[in-house]
C-alpha positions in Angstrom: -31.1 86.4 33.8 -34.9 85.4 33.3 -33.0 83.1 30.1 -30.3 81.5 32.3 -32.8 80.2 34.6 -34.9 78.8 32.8 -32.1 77.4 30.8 -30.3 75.8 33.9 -34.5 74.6 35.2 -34.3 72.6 31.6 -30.8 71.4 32.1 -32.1 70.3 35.6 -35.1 68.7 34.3 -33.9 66.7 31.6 -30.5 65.5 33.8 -33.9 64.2 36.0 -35.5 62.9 33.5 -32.8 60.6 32.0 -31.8 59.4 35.1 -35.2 58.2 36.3 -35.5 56.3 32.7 -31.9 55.0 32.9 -33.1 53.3 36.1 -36.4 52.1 35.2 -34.9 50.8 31.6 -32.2 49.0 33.8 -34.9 48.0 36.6 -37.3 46.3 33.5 -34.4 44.5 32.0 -33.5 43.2 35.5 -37.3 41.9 35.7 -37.2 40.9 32.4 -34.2 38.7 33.0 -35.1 37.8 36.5 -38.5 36.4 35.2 -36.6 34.2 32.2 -34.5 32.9 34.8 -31.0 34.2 34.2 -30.0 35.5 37.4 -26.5 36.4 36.6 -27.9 38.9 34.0 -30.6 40.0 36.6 -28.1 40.3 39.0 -25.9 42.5 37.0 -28.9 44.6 35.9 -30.0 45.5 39.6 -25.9 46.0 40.5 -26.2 48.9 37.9 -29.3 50.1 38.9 -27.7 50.4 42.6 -24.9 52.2 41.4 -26.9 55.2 40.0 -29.8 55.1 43.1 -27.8 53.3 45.8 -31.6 53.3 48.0 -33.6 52.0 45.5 -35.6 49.3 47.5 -37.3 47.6 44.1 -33.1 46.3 42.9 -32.1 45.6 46.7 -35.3 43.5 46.9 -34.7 41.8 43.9 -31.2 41.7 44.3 -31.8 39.6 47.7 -33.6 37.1 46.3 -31.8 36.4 43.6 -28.5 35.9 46.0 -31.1 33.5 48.2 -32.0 31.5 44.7 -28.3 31.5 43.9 -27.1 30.2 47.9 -25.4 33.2 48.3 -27.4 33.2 51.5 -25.1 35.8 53.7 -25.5 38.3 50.5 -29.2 37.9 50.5 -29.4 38.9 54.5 -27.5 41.5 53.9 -29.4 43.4 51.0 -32.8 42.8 52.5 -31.4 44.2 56.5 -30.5 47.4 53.8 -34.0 47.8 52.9 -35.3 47.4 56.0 -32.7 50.0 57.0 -34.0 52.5 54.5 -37.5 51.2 54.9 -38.6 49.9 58.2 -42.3 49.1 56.5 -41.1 46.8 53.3 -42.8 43.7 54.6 -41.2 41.9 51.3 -37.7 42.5 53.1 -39.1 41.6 56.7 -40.2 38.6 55.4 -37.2 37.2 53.6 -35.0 38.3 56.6 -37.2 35.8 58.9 -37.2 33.1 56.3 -33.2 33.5 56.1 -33.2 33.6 59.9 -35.2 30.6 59.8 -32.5 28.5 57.3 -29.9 29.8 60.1 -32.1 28.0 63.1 -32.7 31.6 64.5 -36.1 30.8 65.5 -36.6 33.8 67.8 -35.0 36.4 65.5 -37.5 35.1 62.9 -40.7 34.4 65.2 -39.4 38.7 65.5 -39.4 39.6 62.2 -42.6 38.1 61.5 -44.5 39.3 64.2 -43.3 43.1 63.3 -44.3 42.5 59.9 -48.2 42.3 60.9 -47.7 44.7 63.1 -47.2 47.0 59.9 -49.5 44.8 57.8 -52.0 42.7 60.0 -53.1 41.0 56.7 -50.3 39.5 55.5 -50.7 35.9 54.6 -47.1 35.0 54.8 -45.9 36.0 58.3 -49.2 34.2 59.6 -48.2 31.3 57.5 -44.0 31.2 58.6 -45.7 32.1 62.7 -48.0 28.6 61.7 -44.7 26.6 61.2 -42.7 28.1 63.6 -45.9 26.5 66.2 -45.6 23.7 64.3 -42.0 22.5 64.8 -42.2 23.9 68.3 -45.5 21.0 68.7 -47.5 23.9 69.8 -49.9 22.3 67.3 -53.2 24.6 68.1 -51.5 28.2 68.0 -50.1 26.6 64.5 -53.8 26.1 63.1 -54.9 29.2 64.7 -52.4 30.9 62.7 -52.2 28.7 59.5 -55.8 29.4 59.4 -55.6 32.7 59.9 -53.1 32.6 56.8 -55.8 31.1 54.7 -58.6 33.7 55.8 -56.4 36.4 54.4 -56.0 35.0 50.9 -53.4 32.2 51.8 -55.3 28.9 49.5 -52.5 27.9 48.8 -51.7 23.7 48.7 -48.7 24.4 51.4 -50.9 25.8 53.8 -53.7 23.4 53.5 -51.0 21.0 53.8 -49.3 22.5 57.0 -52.4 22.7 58.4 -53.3 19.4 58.0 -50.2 17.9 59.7 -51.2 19.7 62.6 -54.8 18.5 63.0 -53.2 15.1 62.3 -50.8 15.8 65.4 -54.0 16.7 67.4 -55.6 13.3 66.2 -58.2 15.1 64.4 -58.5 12.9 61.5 -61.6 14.4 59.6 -60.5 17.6 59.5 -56.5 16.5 58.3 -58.2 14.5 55.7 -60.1 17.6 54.2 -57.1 20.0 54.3 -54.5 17.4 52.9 -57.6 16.8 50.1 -57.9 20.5 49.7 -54.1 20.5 48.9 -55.0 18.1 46.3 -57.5 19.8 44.8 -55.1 23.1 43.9 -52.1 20.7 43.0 -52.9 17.2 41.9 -49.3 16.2 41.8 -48.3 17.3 45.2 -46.6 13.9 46.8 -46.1 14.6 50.1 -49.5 15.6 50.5 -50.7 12.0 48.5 -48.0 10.2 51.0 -49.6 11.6 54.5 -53.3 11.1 53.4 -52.6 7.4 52.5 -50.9 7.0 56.1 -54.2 8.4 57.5 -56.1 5.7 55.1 -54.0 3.1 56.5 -54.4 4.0 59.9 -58.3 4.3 59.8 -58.2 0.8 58.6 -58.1 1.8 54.8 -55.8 0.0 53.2 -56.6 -0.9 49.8 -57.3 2.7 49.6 -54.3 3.9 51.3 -52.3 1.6 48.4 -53.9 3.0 45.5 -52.8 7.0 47.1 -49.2 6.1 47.2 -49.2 4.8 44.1 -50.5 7.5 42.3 -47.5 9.4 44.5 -45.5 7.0 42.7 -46.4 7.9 39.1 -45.8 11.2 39.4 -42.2 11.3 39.9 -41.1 8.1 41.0 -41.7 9.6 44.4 -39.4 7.4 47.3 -41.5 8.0 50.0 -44.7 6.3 48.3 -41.9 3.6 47.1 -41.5 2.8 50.9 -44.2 3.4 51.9 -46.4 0.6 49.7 -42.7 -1.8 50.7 -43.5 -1.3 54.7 -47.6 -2.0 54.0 -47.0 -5.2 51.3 -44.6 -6.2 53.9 -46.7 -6.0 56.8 -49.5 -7.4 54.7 -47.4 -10.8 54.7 -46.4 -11.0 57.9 -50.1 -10.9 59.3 -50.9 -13.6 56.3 -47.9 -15.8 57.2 -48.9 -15.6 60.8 -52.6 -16.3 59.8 -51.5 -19.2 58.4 -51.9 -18.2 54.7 -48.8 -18.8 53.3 -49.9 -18.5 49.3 -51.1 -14.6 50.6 -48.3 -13.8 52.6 -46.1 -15.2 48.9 -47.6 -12.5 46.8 -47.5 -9.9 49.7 -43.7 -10.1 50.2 -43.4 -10.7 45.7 -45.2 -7.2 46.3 -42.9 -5.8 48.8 -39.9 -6.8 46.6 -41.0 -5.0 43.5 -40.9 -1.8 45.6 -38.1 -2.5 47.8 -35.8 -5.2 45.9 -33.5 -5.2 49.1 -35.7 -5.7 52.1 -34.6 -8.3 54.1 -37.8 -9.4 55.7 -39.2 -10.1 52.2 -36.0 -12.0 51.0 -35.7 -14.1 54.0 -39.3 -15.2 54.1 -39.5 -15.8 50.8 -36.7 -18.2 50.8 -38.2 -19.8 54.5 -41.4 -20.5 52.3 -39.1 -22.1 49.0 
């Protein structure tokens, strides 16, 4: 009797024991591919891992984001409202269900999830950053620093929310403190355009110009970035109309030569050019 059971506890244990390492071998081969970038592979990985443990939060997880990296957007939603189903405490899920709410223009549904998620995790750098834009497109422009701060002070340094943050102190007019955060953006990623594009505006605006010039082309470098392309064609352009109107006519030549190079098309430029032969 004593023999059976012990024989059926063995049977029992080793039935456990190569399920759990069919899963985990299944679940590393999933990360594996997931992390060289072939998501059908991942995808198909996670699909068999589900099949065995149909709650297993890790493949859900991963399987969401791989349908959000793939556009499969509904798919995504739906994997991720399964975790949070099975686990009302995954703030990974809660997250990616407000960002997908977000893409669909539920702003509310999404302002939700993210508030419930630091209600389970009140330092969570993510929902204070996604609360920070949410204020932000709303124009409620000091509850977005308040939180996009907030997102910093709990490990978000990250260039996006320096940059976030620094559109908002821009909306407020503080210029000092914009010009800091958008340089602190800089300073973690050197080649971030958009954050080289606003600072040059805020150059031009304080009366900086030749510096404001030399920032956008740097943006322009990078990657051919079109912004900065505009950008320097509206400023050379605006160079030569105060020139022409100043009476300089030479200056305002080389101003709209300038604007051409980076705009070949702009009529202004083309127009004034052939008004001065």
């Amino acid at each position: 009797m004593y023999r059976l059971m012990g024989f059926f506890l063995l049977f029992f244990l080793m039935a456990h024991f190569c399920f759990a390492a069919d899963v985990n071998d299944l679940l590393f081969k999933g990360a594996d591919y997931h992390y060289r970038g072939k998501l059908t592979e991942a995808a198909a990985a996670f699909k068999q891992v589900l099949k065995i443990d149909p709650q297993n939060e890790f493949a859900l997880n991963q399987l969401g984001l791989i349908y959000a990296k793939q556009g499969k957007f509904d798919l995504a939603h739906r994997q991720f409202a399964k975790v949070v189903q099975i686990s009302p405490d995954n703030t990974f899920a809660r997250i990616w269900l407000g960002v997908l709410l977000l893409k669909d223009n539920k702003v509310k549904q999404a302002f939700n999830e993210f508030q419930k998620t630091l209600a389970i995790d009140p330092n969570n750098a993510n929902a204070y950053y996604f609360l920070g834009v949410i204020y932000a497109v709303e124009h409620n422009l000091k509850q977005s620093i308040k939180y996009l701060r907030k997102a910093q002070s709990v490990g978000s340094d990250d260039p996006e929310t320096h940059f976030r943050l620094a559109n908002a102190f821009a909306g407020l007019d503080m210029v000092y403190n914009a010009r800091l955060e958008y340089e602190r953006a800089l300073e973690l990623n050197p080649r971030f355009t958009k954050a080289l594009n606003a600072l040059g505006w805020l150059y031009y605006n304080s009366g900086e110009t030749k510096k404001a010039i030399e920032v956008w082309k740097k943006a322009l470098k990078i990657n051919s970035d079109p912004e900065a392309r505009h950008n320097l064609a509206k400023v050379y352009n605006d160079l030569a109309l105060s020139s022409f109107k100043a009476g300089d006519k030479s200056r305002a030549r080389k101003f709209w030569r300038e604007t051409l190079k980076y705009e070949p098309k702009n009529k202004s430029a083309k127009y004034y050019l052939r008004k001065l032969g």
